[in-house]
C-alpha positions in Angstrom: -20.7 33.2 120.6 -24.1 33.8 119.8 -26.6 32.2 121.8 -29.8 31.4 120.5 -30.7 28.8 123.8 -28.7 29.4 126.8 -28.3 27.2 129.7 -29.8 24.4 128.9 -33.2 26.6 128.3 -35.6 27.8 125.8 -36.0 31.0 124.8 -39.1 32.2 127.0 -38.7 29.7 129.9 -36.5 31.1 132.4 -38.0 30.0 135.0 -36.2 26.7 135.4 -39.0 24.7 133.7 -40.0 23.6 130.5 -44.1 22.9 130.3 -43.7 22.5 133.7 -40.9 20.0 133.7 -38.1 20.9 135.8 -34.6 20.9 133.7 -31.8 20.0 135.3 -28.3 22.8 134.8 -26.7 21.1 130.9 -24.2 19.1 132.0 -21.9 16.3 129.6 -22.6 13.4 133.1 -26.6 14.4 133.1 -28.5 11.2 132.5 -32.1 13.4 132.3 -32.7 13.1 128.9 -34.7 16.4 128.8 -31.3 18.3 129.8 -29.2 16.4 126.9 -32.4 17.3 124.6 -32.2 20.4 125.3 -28.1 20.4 125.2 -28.0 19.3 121.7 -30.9 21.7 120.4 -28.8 24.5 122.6 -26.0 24.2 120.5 -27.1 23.1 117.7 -28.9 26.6 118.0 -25.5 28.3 118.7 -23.3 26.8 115.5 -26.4 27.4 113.0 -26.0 30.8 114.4 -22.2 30.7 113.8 -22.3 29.9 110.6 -25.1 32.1 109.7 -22.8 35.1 111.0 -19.9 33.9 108.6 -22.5 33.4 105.9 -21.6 29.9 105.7 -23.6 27.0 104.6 -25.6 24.7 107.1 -24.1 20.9 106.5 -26.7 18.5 105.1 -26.7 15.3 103.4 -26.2 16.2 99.7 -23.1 15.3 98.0 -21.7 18.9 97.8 -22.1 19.6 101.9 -18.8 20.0 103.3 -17.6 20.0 106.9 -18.0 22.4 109.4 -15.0 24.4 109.9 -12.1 23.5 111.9 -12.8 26.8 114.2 -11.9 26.6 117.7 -15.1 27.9 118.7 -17.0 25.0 116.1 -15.3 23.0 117.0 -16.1 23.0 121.1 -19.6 23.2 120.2 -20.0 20.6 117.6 -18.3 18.5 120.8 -20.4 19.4 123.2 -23.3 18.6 120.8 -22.2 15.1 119.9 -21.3 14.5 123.3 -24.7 15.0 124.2 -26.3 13.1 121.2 -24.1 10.0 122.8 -25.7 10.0 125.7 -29.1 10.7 124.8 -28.9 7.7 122.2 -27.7 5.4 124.7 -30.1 6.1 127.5 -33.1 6.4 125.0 -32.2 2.8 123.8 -30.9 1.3 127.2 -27.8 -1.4 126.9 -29.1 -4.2 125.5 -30.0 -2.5 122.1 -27.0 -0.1 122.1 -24.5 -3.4 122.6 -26.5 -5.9 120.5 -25.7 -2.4 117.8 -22.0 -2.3 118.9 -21.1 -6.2 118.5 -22.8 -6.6 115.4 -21.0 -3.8 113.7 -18.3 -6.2 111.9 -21.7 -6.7 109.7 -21.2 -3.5 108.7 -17.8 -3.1 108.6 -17.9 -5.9 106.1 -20.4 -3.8 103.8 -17.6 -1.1 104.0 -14.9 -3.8 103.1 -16.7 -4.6 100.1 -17.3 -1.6 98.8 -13.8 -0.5 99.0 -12.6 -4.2 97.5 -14.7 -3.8 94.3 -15.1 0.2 94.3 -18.1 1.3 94.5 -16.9 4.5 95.6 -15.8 5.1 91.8 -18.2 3.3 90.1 -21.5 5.2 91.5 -21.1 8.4 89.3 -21.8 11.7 90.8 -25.0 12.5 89.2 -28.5 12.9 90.7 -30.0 10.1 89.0 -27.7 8.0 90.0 -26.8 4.2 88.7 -28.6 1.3 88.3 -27.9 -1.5 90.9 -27.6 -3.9 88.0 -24.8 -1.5 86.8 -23.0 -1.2 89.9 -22.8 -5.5 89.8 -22.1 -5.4 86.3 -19.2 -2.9 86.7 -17.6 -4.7 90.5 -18.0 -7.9 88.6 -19.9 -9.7 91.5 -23.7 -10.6 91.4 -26.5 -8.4 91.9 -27.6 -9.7 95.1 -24.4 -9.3 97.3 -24.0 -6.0 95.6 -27.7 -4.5 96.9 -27.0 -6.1 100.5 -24.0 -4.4 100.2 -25.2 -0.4 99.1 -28.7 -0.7 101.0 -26.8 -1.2 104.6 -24.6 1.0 104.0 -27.7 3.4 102.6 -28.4 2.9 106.6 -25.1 5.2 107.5 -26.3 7.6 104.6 -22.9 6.5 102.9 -24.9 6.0 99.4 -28.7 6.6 99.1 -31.2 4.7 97.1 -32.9 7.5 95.0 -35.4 5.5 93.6 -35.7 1.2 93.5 -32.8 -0.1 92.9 -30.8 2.8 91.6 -28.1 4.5 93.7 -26.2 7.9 94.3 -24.0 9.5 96.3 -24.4 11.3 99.6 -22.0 13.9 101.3 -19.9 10.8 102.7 -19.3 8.5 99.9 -18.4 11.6 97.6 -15.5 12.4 99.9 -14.3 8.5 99.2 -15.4 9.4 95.4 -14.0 12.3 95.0 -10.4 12.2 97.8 -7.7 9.2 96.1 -6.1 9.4 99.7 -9.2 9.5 101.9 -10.4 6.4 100.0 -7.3 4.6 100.6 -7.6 5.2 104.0 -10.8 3.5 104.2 -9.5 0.5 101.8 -6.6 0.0 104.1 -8.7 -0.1 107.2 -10.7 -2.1 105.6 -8.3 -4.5 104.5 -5.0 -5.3 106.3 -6.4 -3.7 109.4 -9.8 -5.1 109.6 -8.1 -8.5 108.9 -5.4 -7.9 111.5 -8.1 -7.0 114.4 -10.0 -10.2 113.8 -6.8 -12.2 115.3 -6.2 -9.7 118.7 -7.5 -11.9 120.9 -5.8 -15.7 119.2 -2.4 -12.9 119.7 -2.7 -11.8 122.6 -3.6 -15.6 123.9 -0.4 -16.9 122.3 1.5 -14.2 123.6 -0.3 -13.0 126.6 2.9 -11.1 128.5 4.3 -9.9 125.1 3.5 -7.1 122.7 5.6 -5.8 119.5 5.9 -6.1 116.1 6.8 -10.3 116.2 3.9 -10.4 118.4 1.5 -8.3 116.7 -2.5 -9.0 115.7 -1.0 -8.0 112.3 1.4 -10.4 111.7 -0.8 -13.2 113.1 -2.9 -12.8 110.5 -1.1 -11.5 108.1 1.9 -13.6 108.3 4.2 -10.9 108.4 5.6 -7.9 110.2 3.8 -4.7 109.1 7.1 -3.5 107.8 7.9 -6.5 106.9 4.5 -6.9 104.9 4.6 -3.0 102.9 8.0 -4.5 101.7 6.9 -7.5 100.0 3.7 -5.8 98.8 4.5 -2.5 97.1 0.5 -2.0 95.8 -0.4 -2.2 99.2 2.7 -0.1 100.5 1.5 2.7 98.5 -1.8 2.6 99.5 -0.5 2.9 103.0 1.2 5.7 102.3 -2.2 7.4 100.7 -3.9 6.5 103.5 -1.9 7.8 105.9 -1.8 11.5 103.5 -5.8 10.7 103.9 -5.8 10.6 108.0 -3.8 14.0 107.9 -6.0 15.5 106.3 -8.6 15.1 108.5 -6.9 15.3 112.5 -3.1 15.1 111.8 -3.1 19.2 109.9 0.6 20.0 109.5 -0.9 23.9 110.0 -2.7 22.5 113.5 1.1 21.0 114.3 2.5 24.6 113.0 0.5 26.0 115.4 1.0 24.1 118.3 4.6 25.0 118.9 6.3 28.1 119.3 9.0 27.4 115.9 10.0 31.2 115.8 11.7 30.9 118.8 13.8 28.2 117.7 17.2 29.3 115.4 19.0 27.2 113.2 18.3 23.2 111.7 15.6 21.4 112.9 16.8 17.6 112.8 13.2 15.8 111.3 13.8 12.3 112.9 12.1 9.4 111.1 10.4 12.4 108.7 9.7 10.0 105.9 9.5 11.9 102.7 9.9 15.1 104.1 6.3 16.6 103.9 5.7 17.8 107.0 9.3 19.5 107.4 8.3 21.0 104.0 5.4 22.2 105.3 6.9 23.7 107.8 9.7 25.4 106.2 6.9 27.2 104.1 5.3 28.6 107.6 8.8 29.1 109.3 11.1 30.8 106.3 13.8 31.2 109.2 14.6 27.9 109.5 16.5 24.7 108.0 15.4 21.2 108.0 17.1 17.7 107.8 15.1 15.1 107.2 15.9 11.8 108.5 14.5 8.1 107.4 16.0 4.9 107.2 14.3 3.3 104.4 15.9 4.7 101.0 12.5 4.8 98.9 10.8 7.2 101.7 14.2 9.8 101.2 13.8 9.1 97.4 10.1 10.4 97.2 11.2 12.8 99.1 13.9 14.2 96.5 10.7 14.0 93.8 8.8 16.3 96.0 11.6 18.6 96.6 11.9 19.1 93.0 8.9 20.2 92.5 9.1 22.8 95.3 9.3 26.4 95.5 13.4 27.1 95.6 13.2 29.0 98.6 12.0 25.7 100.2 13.9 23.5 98.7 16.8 25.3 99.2 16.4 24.6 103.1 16.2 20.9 103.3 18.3 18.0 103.1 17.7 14.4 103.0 19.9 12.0 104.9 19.4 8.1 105.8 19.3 7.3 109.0 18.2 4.5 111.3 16.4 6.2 114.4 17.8 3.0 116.4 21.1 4.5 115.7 23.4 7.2 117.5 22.7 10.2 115.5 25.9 11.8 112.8 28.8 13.8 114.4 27.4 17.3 115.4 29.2 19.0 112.6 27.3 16.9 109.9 23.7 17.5 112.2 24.8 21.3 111.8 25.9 22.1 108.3 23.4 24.6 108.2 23.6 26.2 111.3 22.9 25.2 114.7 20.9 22.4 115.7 17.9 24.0 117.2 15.7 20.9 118.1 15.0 17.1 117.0 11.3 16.6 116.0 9.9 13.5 115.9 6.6 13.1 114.6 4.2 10.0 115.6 7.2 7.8 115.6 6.8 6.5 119.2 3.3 5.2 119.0 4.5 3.1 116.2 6.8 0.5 119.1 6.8 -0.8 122.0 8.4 0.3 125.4 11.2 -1.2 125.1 12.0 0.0 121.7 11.0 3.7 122.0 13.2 3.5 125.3 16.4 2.8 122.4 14.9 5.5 120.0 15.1 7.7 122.9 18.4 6.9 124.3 20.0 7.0 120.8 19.4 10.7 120.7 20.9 11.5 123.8 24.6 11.6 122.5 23.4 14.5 119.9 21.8 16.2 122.9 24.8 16.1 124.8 26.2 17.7 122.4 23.8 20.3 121.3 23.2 23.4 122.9 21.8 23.3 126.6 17.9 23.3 126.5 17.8 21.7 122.9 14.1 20.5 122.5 13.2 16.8 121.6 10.1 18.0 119.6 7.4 15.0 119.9 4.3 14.8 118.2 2.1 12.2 120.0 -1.1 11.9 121.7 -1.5 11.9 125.4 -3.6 10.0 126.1 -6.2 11.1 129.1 -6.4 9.9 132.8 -9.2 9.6 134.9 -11.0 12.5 136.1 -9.3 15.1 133.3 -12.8 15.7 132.1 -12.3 14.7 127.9 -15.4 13.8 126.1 -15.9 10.3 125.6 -16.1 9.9 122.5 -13.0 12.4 122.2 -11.3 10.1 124.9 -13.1 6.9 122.1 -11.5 8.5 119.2 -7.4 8.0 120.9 -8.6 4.9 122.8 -9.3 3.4 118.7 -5.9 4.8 118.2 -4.5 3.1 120.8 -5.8 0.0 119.6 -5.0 0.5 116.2 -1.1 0.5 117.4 -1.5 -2.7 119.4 -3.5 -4.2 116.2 -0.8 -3.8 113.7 2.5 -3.3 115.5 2.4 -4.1 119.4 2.6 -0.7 119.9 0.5 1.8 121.4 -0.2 5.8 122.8 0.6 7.4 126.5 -0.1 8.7 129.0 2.0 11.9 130.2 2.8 9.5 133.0 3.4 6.9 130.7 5.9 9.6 128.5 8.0 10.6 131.5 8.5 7.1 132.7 9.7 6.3 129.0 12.4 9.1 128.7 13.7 8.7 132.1 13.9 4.7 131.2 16.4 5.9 128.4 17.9 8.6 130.2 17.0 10.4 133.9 18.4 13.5 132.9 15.2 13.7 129.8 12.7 15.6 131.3 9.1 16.7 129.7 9.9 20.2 130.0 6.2 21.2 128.9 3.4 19.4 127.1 2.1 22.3 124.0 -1.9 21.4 123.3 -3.3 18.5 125.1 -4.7 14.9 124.0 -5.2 14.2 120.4 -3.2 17.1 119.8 0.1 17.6 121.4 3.5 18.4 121.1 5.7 17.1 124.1 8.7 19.5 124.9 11.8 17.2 126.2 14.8 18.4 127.4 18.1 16.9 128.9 18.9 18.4 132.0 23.1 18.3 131.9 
């Protein structure tokens, strides 16, 4: 790693002291806010100098910056650095300011849910000049007054910038809603459905205050309806969903990270693809694997349909090595021979299906499976892609810990549900079974593949 600053230290004091300030060793608990200072400029030092060795561009504002690579080695420092940054931000402003920030942020939340409502994403063109506030209005169909509160707070979060009065463009982070169909649904849907949903948590969880699933969800509060339930009887919004969710991937659910994760050459025969929706992710991995088969498993009929469109349109090769089957996960799987057309079964993968229920009903999904694996080969893997979430003392960055805590949330918001612990993960599967076992936990956190096995 290169290492323009080192230590927590400027080049040329290595004494200990910076114009005769003594710096304390760079650590993510320091409260001195020379040591975060220094931190941040230390690696902000170290990936300029990254990216400098790769010949890569420095990010900035403009609309054409793009993200800093997904590198391992970026990846830690551009943690470390925004790890720091937090800190430093909320000891320079103390707690009053940083919560009065924090609790007034459905303000702009509500900027954001405007802008995706009326699309300013796709009206502002991608031009330098920009658009004419009047034209923005004109083109949203609301007034000109809502529509500059709207653009000039969210000019605040450099999403939009006002070039000249009254007259906007685009910045690096409204382009990538501009110019990304699924990234902006993402946003519309959290704006939407989601946003709404939160607003009624805490009117749920005082109606129902020792209860938590999809009947007693913030979603179906406010939204009168289950979110299943609700994606049935509103197919625009259904399909949004399922952009949105093809948006999120794209940015911290890779099916290359997930590829990556677990060791897939060792296993030999059909990979059963448990609640695999369309099939995306087991095509995805069938193109990185060539060795082995996939069956896909839903139990809604239009998720296996759009997955016989996309099949079509695959290479043969691919194609050739999946099959589509319904299936309610609730269910005991098919008779082994049916699971093993193909070959033998060499795992069931299930991926973020847990987080979407409750205890209780992961504790079913769980035991239906464990006819198939008493059938299966000894060792056969349940392969589950989940968070785990962190406990106390494991030393994850807050705002990495922040970013699964929001996810955590987010299940409990729209379907009772919610992320684990490892803990938490054990005491599920041995709840549905005791023989299940987590045999080993591949990655860690935000990304991680839980190894389960039933010991016979």
């Amino acid at each position: 790693m290169p290492a323009t600053l080192t230590n927590g230290h400027t080049n040329g004091h290595t004494n200990g002291h910076t114009n005769g300030y003594k710096v304390e060793k760079s650590s993510s608990s320091s409260t001195d806010l020379l040591t975060l200072a220094l931190d941040v400029v230390n690696n902000a030092a170290n990936i300029k100098s990254l990216l400098a060795a790769q010949n890569l561009p420095a990010p900035d504002f403009s609309p054409d910056s793009v993200d800093l690579p997904d590198t391992p080695e970026l990846a830690k420092l551009r943690n470390q650095l925004v790890a720091s940054l937090d800190d430093l931000r909320q000891l320079a402003l103390g707690p009053r300011r940083t919560l009065r920030s924090l609790i007034c942020f459905s303000n702009d939340l509500a900027a954001f849910q405007v802008a995706f409502e009326f699309g300013f994403f796709t009206i502002v063109p991608e031009s330098e000049d920009g658009i004419a506030l009047a034209d923005v209005a004109k083109q949203a169909g609301i007034d000109i007054g809502r529509t500059r509160q709207v653009l000039r707070l969210l000019c605040t979060h450099r999403v939009f910038r006002e070039v000249s009065e009254e007259r906007f463009a685009h910045t690096a982070a409204s382009a990538a809603f501009a110019r990304d169909d699924n990234f902006r649904a993402a946003g519309g849907y959290g704006m939407d459905e989601m946003f709404k949903a939160a607003s009624s948590t805490s009117d749920t969880v005082r109606a129902s205050p020792m209860k938590s699933d999809l009947e007693h969800s913030p979603f179906r509060t406010r939204l009168g309806a289950s979110m299943f339930e609700y994606y049935e009887q509103h197919p625009k919004q259904a399909n949004r969903f399922a952009k949105a969710m093809a948006g999120v991937a794209s940015v911290d659910r890779k099916p290359s990270t997930l590829g990556d994760m677990f060791p897939w050459d060792t296993l030999k025969g059909t990979v059963v693809d448990v609640g695999g929706g369309s099939g995306h992710i087991a095509m995805a991995l069938a193109h990185r694997f060539p060795h082995l088969n996939f069956l896909v498993q839903d139990g809604v009929q239009d998720m296996l349909t759009q997955g016989e469109r996309l099949l079509e349109k695959e290479d043969p090769s691919v194609a050739s090595r999946i099959d589509l089957l319904l299936q309610d996960f609730f269910e005991p799987q098919p008779p082994m021979e049916r699971l093993a057309a193909r070959g033998p079964v060499a795992g069931f993968f299930l991926r973020h299906v847990f987080h979407n229920w409750n205890d209780n009903d992961s504790i079913n999904i769980a035991r239906a499976l464990v006819p198939a694996l008493e059938a299966a080969d000894p060792e056969t893997p349940l392969i589950i892609s989940e968070r785990v979430l962190p406990r106390l003392g494991e030393g994850v960055l807050l705002h990495e810990e922040r970013s699964m805590r929001q996810m955590d949330m987010m299940m409990m918001v729209g379907l009772g549900a919610k992320e684990r612990t490892l803990a938490e993960w054990q005491a599920l599967f041995s709840a549905a079974d005791e023989r299940l076992v987590v045999k080993k936990v591949h990655g860690e956190a935000a990304s991680a593949v839980l190894e389960v096995v039933l010991r016979k």
